[in-house]
Every structure is written in C-alpha cells, then in structure tokens.
C-alpha positions as CSV (number, residue, x, y, z in Angstrom):
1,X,0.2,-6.6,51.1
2,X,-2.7,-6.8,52.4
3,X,-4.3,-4.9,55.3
4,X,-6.4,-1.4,56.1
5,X,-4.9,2.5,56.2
6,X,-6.8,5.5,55.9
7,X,-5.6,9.3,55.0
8,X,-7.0,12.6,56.1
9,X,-6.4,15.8,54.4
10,X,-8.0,18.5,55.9
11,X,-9.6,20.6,52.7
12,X,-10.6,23.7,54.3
13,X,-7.0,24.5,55.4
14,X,-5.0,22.7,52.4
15,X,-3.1,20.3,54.7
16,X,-3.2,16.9,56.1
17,X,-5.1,16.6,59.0
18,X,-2.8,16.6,62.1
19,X,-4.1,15.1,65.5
20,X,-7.6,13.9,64.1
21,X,-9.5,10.9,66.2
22,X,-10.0,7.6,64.4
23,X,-11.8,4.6,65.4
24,X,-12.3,1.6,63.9
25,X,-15.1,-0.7,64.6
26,X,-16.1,-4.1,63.4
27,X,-19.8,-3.2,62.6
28,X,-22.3,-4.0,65.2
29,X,-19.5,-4.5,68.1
30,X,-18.9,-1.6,70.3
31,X,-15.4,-2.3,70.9
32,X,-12.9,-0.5,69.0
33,X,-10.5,-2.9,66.9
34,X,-8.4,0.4,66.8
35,X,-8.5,4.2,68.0
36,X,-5.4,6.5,67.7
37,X,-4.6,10.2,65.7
38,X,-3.7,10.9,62.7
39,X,0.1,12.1,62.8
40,X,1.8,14.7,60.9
41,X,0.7,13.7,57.7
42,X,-2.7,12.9,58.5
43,X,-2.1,9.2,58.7
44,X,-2.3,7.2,61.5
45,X,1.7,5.7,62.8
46,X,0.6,1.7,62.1
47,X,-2.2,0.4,59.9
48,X,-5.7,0.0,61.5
49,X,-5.7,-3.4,60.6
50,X,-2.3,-5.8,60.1
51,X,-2.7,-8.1,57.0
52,X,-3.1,-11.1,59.6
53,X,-5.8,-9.1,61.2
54,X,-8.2,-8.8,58.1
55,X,-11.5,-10.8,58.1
56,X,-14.4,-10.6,55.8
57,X,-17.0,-8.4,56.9
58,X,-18.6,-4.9,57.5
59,X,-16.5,-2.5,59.1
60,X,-17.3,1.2,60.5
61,X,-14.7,3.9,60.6
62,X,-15.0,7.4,62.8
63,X,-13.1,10.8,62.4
64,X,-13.7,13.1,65.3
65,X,-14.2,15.9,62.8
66,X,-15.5,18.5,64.8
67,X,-12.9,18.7,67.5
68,X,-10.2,18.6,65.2
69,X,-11.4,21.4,63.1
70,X,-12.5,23.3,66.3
71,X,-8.5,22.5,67.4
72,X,-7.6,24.9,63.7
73,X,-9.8,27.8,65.6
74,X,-12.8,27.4,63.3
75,X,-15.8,28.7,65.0
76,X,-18.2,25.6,63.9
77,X,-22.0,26.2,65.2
78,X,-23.2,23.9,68.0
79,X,-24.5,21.5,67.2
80,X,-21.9,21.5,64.5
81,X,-23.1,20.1,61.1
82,X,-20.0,17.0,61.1
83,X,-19.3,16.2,64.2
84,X,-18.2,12.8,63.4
85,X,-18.1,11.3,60.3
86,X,-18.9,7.9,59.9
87,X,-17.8,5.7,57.1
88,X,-19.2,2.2,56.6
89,X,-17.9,-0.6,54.6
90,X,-16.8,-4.0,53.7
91,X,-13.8,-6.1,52.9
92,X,-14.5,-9.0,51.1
93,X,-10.9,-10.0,50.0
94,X,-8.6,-10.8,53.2
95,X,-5.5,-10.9,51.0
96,X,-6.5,-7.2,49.3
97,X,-4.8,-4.1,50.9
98,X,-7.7,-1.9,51.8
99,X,-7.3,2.5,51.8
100,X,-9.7,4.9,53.1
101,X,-8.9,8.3,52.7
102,X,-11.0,11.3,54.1
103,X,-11.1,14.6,52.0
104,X,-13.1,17.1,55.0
105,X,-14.0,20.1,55.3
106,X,-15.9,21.6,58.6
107,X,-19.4,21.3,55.9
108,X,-18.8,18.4,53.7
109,X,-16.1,15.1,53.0
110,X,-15.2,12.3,50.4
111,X,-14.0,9.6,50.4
112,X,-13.1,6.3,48.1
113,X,-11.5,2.9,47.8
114,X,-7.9,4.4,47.5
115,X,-4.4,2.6,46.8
C-alpha cells in the first residue's frame, strides 16, 4: 500500500515520542501538505500522505524537537542544539509505501527508509 508514515521514539527517555510537532512540506512550497502530533505511540493518527496523495518529488519533513523535549522537563540550553529537525527526501515510486522514522535525543537523531 502505498503512501508516507513516520515514527518517533524519543531515545533519551526510552519511549515513543508522545505529543511531538510534524510537518510535512512539498520542498520549496511553504504550505504544509500535513501538520499534526504524534499520538501515544509516537505516530501520527492518519498517514502524512494517502496512497492517492503520493507524487514524485522532494519532500521535507519537521519534528518540533525542542519543545517536545522541553514538554519531558529537560533543561535544553537556548538556543537549544535541535530545535527542529529537518529531514529531506524523495519519493520516486508513487505506488511504494514510504516510512520515516525519527530516533532523537535532545543532542543527536537517526533516521532511515523504514517498513
């Protein structure tokens, strides 16, 4: 099925990563094609983009990092080193179901092409 999801698990507390900001951009368009939080188990409740909304191209997704580990009473510095992280990337195969998890930490992520 095709389509686009992403995952956060928060790595500095051992949990998924409840109540995070995520936007998704087309790149080079300032309007969001989708912008929500992650629920309870760090996904967000529908998939950032429906199989019939997939088209070719680059695409930029946003955490809002640093006010969702300020939110777990870390005491980041200002400016804090991650305030957003911003993942850039392309689908190339409409018909391909497309995952982008977040592993993140107040100092440092990762992520991949998941499943």
């Amino acid at each position: 099925m095709a389509g686009l999801t992403t995952h956060v698990l928060d790595t500095a507390n051992g949990c998924p990563a409840e109540g995070m900001q995520v936007c998704l951009y087309a790149k080079d368009n300032p309007e969001p094609l989708y912008c929500g939080a992650t629920n309870a188990d760090g996904r967000c409740d529908q998939a950032l983009l429906a199989p019939n909304q997939v088209k070719s191209g680059q695409y930029v997704l946003e955490f809002g990092v640093g006010a969702y580990f300020r939110t777990k009473g870390h005491n980041l510095p200002d400016p804090a080193f991650l305030e957003v992280v911003s993942i850039s990337f392309g689908l190339a195969d409409v018909d391909s179901h497309y995952h982008v998890p977040l592993l993140v930490s107040p100092f440092a992520y990762s992520t991949y092409r998941g499943s």
